[in-house]
PDB file with SEQRES, HELIX, SHEET and CRYST1 records, atoms N, CA, C and O in Angstrom:
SEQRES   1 A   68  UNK UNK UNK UNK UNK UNK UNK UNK UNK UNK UNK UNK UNK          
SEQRES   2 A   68  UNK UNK UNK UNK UNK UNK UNK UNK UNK UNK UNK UNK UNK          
SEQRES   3 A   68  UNK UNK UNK UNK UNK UNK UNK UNK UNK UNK UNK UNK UNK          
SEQRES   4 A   68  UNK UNK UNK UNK UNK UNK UNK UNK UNK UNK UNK UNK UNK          
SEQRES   5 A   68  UNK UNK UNK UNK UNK UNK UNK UNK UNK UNK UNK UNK UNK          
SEQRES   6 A   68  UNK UNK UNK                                                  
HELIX    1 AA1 UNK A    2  UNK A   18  1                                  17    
HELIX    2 AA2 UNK A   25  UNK A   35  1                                  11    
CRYST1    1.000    1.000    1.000  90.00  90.00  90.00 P 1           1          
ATOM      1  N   UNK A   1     141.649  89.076 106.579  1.00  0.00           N  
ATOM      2  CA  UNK A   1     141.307  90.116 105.614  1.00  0.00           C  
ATOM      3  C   UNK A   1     140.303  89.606 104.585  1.00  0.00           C  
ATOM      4  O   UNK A   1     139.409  90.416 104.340  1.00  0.00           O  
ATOM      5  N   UNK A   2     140.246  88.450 103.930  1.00  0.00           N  
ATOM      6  CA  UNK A   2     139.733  87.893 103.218  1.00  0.00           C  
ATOM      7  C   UNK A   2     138.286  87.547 103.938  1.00  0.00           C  
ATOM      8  O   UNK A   2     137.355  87.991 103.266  1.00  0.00           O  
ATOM      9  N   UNK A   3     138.005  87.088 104.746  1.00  0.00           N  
ATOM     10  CA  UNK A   3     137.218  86.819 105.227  1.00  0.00           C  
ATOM     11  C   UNK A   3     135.948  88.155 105.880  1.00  0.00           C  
ATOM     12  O   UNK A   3     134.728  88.220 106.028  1.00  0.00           O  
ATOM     13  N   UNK A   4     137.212  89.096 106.122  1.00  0.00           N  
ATOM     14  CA  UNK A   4     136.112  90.473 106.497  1.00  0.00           C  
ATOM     15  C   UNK A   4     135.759  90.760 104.891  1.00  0.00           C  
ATOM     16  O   UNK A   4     134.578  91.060 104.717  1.00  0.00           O  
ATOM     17  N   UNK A   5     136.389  90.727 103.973  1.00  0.00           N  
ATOM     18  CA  UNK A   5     136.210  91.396 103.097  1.00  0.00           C  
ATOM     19  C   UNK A   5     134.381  90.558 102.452  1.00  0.00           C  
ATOM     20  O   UNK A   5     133.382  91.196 102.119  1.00  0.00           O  
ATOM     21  N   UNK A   6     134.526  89.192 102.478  1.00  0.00           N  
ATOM     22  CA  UNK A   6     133.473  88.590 101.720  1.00  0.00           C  
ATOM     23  C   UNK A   6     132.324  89.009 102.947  1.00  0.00           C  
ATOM     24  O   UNK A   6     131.171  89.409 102.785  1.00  0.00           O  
ATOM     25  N   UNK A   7     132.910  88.818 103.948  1.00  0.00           N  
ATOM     26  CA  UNK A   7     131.343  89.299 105.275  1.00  0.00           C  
ATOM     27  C   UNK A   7     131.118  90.674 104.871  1.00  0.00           C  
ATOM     28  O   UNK A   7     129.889  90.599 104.873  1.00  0.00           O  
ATOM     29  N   UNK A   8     131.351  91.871 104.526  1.00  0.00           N  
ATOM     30  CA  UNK A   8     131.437  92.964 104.157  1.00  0.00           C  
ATOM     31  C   UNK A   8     130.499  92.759 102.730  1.00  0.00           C  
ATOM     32  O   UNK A   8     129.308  93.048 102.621  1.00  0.00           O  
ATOM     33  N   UNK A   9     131.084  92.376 102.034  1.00  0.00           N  
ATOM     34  CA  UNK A   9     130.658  92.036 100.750  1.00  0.00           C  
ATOM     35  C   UNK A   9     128.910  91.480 100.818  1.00  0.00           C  
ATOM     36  O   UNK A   9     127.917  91.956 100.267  1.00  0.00           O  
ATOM     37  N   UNK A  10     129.054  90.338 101.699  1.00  0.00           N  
ATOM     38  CA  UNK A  10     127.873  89.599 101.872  1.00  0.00           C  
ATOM     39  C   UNK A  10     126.169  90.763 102.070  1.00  0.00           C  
ATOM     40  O   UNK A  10     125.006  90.922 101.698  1.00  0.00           O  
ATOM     41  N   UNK A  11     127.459  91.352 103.094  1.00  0.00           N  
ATOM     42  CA  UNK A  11     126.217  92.566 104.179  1.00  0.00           C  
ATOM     43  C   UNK A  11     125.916  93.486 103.194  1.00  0.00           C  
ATOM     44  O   UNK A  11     124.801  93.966 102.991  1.00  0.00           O  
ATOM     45  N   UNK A  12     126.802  93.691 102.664  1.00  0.00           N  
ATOM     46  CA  UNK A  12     126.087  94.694 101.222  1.00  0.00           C  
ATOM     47  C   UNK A  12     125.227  93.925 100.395  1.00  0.00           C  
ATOM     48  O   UNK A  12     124.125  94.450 100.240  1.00  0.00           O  
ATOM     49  N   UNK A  13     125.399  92.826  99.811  1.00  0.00           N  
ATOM     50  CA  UNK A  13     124.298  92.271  99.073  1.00  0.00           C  
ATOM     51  C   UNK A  13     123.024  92.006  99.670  1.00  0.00           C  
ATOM     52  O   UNK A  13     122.060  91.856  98.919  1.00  0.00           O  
ATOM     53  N   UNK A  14     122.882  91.929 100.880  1.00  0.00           N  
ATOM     54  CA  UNK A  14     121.717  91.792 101.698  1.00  0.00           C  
ATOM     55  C   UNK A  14     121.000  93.032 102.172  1.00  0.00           C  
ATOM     56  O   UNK A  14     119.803  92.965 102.450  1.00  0.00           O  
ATOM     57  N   UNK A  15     121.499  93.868 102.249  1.00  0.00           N  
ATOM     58  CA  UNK A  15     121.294  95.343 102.481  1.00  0.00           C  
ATOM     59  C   UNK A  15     121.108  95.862 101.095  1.00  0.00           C  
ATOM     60  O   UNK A  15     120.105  96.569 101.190  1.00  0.00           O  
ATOM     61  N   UNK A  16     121.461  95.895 100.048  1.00  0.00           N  
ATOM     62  CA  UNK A  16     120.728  96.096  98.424  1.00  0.00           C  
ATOM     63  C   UNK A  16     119.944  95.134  98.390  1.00  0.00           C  
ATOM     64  O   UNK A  16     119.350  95.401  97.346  1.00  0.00           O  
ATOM     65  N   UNK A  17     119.379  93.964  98.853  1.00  0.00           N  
ATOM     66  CA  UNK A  17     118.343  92.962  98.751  1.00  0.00           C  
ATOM     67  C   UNK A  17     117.036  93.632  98.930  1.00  0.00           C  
ATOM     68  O   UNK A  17     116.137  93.874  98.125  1.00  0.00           O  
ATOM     69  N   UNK A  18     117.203  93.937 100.558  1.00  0.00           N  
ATOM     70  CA  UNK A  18     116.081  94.440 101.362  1.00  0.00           C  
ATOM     71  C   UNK A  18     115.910  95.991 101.021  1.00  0.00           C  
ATOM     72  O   UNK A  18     114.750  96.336 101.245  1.00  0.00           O  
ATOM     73  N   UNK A  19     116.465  96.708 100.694  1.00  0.00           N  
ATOM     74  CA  UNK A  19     116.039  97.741  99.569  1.00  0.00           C  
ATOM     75  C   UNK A  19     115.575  97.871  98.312  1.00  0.00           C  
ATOM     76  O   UNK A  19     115.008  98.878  97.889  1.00  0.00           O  
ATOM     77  N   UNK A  20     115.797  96.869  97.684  1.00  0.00           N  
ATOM     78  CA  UNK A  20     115.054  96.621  96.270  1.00  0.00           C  
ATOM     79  C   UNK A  20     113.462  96.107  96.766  1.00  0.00           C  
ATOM     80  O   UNK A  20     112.426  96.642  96.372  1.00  0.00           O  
ATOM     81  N   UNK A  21     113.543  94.818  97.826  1.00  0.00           N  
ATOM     82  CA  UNK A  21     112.475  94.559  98.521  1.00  0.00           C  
ATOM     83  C   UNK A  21     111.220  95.459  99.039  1.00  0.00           C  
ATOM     84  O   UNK A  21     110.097  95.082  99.372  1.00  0.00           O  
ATOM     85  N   UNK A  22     111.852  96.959  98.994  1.00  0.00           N  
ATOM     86  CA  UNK A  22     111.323  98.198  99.862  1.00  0.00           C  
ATOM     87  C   UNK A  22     110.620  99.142  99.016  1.00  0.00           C  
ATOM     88  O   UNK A  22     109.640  99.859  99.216  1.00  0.00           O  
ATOM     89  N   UNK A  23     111.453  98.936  97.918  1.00  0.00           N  
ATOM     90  CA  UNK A  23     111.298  99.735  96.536  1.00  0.00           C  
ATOM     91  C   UNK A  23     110.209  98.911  95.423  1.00  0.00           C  
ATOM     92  O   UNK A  23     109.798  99.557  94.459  1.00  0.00           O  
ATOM     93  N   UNK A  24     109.824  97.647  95.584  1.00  0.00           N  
ATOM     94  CA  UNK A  24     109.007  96.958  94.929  1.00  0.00           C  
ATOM     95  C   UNK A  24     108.061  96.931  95.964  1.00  0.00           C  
ATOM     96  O   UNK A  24     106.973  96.792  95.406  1.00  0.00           O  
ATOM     97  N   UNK A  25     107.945  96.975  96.846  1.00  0.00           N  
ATOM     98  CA  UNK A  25     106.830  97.313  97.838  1.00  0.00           C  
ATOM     99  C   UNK A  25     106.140  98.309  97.625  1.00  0.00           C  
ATOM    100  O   UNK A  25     104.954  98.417  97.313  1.00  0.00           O  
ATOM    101  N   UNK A  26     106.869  98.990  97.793  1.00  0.00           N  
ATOM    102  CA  UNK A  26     106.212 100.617  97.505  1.00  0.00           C  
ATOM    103  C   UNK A  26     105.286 100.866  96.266  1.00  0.00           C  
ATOM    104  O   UNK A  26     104.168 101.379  96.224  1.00  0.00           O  
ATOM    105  N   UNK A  27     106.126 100.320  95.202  1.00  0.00           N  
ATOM    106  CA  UNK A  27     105.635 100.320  94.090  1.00  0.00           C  
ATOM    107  C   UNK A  27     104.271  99.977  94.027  1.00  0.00           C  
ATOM    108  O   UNK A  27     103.283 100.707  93.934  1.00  0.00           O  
ATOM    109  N   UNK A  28     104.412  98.235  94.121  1.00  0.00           N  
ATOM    110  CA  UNK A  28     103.501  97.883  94.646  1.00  0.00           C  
ATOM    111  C   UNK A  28     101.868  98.493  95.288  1.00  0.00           C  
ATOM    112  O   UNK A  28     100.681  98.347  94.997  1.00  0.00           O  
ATOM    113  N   UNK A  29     102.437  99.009  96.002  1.00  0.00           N  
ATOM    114  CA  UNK A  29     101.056  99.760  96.839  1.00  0.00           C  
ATOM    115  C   UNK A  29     100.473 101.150  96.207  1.00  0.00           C  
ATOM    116  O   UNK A  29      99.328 101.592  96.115  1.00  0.00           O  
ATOM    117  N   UNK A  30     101.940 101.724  95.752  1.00  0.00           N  
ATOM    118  CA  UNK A  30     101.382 103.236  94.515  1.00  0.00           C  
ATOM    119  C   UNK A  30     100.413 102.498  93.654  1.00  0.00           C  
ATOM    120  O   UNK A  30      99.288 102.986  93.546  1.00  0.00           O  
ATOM    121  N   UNK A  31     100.741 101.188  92.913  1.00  0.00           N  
ATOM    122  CA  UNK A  31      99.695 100.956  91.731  1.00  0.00           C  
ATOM    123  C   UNK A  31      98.793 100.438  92.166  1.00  0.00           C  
ATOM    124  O   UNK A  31      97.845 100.721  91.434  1.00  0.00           O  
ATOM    125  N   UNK A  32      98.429  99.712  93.085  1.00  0.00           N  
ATOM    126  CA  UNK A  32      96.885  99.378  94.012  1.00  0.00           C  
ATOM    127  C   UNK A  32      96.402 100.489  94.498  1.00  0.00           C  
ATOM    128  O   UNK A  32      95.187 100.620  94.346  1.00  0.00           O  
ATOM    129  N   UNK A  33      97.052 101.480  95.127  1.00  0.00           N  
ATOM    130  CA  UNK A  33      96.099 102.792  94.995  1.00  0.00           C  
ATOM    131  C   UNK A  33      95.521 103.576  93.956  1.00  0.00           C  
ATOM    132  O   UNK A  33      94.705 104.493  94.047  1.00  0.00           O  
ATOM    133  N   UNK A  34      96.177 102.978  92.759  1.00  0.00           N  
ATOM    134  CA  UNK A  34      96.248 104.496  91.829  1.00  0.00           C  
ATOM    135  C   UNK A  34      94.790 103.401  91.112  1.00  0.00           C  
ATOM    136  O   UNK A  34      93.763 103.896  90.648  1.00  0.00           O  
ATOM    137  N   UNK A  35      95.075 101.850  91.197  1.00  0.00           N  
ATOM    138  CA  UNK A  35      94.003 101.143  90.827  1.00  0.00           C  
ATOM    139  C   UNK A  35      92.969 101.383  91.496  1.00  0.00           C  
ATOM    140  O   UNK A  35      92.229 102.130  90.857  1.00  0.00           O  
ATOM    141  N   UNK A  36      92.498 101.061  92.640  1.00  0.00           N  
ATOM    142  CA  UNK A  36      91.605 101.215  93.620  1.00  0.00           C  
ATOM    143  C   UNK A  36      90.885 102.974  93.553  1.00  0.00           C  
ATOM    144  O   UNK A  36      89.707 103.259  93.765  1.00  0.00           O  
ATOM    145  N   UNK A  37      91.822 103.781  93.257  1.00  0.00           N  
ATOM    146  CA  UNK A  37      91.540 104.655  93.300  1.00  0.00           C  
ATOM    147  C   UNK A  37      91.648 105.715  95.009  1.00  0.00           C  
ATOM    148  O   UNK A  37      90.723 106.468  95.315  1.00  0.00           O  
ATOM    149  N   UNK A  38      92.430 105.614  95.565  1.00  0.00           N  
ATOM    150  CA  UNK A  38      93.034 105.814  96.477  1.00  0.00           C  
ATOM    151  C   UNK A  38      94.118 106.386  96.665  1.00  0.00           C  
ATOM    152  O   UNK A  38      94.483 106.757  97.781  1.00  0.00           O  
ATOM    153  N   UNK A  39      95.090 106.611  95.126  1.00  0.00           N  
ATOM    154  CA  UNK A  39      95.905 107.264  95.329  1.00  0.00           C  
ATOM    155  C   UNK A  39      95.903 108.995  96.078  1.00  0.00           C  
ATOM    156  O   UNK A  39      94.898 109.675  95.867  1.00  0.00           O  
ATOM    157  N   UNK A  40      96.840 109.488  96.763  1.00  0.00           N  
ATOM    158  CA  UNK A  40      96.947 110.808  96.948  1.00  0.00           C  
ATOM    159  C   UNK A  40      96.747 111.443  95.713  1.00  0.00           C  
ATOM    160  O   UNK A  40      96.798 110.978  94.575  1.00  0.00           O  
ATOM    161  N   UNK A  41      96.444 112.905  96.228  1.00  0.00           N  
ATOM    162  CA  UNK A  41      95.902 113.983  95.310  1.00  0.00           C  
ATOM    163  C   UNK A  41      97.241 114.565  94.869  1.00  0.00           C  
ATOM    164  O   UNK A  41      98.231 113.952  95.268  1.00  0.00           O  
ATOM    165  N   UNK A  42      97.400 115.427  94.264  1.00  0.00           N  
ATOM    166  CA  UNK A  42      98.702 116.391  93.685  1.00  0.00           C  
ATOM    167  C   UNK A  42      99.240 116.737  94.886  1.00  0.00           C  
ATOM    168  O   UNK A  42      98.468 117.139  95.757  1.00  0.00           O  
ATOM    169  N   UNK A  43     100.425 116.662  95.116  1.00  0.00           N  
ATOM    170  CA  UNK A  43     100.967 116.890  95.843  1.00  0.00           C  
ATOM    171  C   UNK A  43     100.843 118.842  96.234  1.00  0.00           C  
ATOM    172  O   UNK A  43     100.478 119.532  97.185  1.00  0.00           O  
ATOM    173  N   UNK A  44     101.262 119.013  95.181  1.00  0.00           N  
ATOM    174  CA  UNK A  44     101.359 120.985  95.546  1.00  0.00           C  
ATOM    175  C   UNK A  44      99.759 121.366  95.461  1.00  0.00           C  
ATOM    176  O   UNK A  44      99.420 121.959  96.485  1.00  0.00           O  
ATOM    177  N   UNK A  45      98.935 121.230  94.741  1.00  0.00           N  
ATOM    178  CA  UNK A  45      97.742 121.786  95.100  1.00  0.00           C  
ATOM    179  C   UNK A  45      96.870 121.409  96.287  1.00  0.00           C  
ATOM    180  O   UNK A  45      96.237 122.208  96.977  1.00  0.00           O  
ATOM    181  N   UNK A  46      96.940 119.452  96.509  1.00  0.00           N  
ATOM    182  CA  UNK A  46      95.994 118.993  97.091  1.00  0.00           C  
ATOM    183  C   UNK A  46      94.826 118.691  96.425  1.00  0.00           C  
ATOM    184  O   UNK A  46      93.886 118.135  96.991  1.00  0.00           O  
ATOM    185  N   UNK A  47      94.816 118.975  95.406  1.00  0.00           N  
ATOM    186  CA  UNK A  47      93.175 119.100  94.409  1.00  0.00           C  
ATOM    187  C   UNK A  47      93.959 117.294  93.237  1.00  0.00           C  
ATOM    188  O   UNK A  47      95.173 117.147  93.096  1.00  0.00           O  
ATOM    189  N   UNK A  48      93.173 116.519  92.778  1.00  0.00           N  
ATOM    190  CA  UNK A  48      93.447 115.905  91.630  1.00  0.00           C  
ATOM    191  C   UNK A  48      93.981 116.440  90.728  1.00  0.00           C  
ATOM    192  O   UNK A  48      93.826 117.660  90.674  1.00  0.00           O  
ATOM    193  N   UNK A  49      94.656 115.907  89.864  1.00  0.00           N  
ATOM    194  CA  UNK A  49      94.879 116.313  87.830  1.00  0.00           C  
ATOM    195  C   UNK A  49      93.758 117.098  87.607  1.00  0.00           C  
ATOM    196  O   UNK A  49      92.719 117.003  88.260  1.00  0.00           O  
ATOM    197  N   UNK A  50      93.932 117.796  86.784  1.00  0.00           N  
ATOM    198  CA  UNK A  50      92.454 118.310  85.939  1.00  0.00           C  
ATOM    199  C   UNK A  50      92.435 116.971  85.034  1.00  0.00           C  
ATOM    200  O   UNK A  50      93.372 116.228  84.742  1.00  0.00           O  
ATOM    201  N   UNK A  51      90.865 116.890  84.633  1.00  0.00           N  
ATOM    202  CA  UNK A  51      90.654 115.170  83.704  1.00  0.00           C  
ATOM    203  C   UNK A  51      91.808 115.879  82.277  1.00  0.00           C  
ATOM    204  O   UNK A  51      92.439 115.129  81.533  1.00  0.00           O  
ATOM    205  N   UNK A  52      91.846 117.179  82.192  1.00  0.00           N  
ATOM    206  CA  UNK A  52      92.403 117.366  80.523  1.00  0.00           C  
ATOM    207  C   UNK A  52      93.881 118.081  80.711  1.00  0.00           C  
ATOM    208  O   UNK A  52      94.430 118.881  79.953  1.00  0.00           O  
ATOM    209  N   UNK A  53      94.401 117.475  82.101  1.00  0.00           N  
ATOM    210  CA  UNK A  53      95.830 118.125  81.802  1.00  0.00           C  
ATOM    211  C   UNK A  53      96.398 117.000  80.890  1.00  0.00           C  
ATOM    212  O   UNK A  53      95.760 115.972  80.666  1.00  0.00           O  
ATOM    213  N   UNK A  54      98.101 117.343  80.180  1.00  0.00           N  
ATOM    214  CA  UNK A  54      98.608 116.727  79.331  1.00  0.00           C  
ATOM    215  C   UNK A  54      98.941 115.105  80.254  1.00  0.00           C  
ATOM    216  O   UNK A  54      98.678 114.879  81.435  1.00  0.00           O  
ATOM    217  N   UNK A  55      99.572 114.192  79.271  1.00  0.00           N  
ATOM    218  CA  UNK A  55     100.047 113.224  79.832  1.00  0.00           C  
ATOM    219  C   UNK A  55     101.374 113.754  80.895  1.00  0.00           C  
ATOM    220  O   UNK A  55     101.622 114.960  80.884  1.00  0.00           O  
ATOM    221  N   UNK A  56     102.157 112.893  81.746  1.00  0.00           N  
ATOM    222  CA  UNK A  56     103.314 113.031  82.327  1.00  0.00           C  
ATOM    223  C   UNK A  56     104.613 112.668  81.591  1.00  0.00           C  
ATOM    224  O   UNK A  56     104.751 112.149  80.483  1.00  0.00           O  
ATOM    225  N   UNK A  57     105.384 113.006  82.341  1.00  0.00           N  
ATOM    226  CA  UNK A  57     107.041 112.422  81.066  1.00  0.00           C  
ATOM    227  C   UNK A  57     107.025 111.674  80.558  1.00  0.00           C  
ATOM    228  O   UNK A  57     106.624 110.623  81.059  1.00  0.00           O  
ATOM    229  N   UNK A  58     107.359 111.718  79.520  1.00  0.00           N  
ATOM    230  CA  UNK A  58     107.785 110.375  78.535  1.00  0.00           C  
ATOM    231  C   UNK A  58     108.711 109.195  79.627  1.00  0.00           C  
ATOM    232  O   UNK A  58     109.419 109.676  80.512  1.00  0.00           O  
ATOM    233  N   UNK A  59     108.640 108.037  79.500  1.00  0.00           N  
ATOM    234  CA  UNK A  59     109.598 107.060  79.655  1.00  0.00           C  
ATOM    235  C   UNK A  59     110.690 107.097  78.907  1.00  0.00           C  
ATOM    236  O   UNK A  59     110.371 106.943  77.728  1.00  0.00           O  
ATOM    237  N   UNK A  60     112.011 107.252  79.068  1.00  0.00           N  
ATOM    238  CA  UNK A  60     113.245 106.745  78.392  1.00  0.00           C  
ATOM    239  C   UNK A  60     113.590 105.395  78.830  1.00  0.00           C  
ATOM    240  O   UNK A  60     113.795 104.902  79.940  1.00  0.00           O  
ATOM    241  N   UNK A  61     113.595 104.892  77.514  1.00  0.00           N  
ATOM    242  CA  UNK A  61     114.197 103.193  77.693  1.00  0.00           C  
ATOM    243  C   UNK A  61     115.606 103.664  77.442  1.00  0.00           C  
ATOM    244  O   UNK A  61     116.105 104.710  77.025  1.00  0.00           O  
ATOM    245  N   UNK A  62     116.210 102.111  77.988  1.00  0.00           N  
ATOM    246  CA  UNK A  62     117.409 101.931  77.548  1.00  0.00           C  
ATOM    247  C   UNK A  62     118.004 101.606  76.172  1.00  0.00           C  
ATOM    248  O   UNK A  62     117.079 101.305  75.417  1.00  0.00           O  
ATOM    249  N   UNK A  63     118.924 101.563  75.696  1.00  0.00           N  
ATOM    250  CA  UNK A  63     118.816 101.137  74.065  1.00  0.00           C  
ATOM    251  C   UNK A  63     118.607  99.806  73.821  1.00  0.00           C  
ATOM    252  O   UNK A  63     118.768  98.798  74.510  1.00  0.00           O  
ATOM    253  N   UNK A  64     118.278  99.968  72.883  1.00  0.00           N  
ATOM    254  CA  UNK A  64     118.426  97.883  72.241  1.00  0.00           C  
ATOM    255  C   UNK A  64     116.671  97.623  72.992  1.00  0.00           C  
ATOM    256  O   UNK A  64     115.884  96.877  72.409  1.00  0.00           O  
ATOM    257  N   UNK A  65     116.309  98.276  74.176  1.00  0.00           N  
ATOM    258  CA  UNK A  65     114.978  98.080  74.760  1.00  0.00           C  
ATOM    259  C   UNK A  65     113.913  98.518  73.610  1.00  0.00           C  
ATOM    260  O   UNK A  65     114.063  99.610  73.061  1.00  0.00           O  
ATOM    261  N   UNK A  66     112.804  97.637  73.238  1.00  0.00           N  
ATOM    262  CA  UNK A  66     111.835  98.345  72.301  1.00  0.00           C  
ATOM    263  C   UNK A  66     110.384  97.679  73.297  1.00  0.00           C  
ATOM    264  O   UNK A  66     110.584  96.699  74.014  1.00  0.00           O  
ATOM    265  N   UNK A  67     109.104  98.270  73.236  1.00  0.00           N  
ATOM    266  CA  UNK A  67     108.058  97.891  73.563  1.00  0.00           C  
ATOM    267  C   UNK A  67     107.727  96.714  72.741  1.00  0.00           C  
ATOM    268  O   UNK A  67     108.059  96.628  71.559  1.00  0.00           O  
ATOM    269  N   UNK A  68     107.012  95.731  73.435  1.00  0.00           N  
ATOM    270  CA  UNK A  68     106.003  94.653  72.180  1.00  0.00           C  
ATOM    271  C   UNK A  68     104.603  95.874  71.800  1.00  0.00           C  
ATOM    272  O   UNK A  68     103.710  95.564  71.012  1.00  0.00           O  
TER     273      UNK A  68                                                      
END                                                                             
């Protein structure tokens, strides 16, 4: 029992590994496109932002979190 339980255990930490891995990837490649300029267009129109729409959502930090 003990032993399935930590192999169980293990396979989950490795399986949230390679998903965080997947998720910083991604990331990754959104901001080299959006740098490069390559990112996709708006999704629902297909057309870019207008240059003078507003900014996007605010960020919520966590508490105690402040910017430098």
């Amino acid at each position: 029992e003990e032993e399935a339980r930590r192999v169980a255990e293990e396979a989950e930490r490795i399986r949230a590994q390679e998903e965080f891995q997947r998720v910083m990837e991604a990331e990754r490649e959104a901001i080299r496109r959006l740098l490069d300029g390559t990112a996709p267009d708006d999704s629902r129109t297909g057309q870019p932002p207008p240059r003078d729409a507003p900014p996007g959502p605010l960020m919520i930090l966590p508490p105690g979190f402040a910017p430098n």
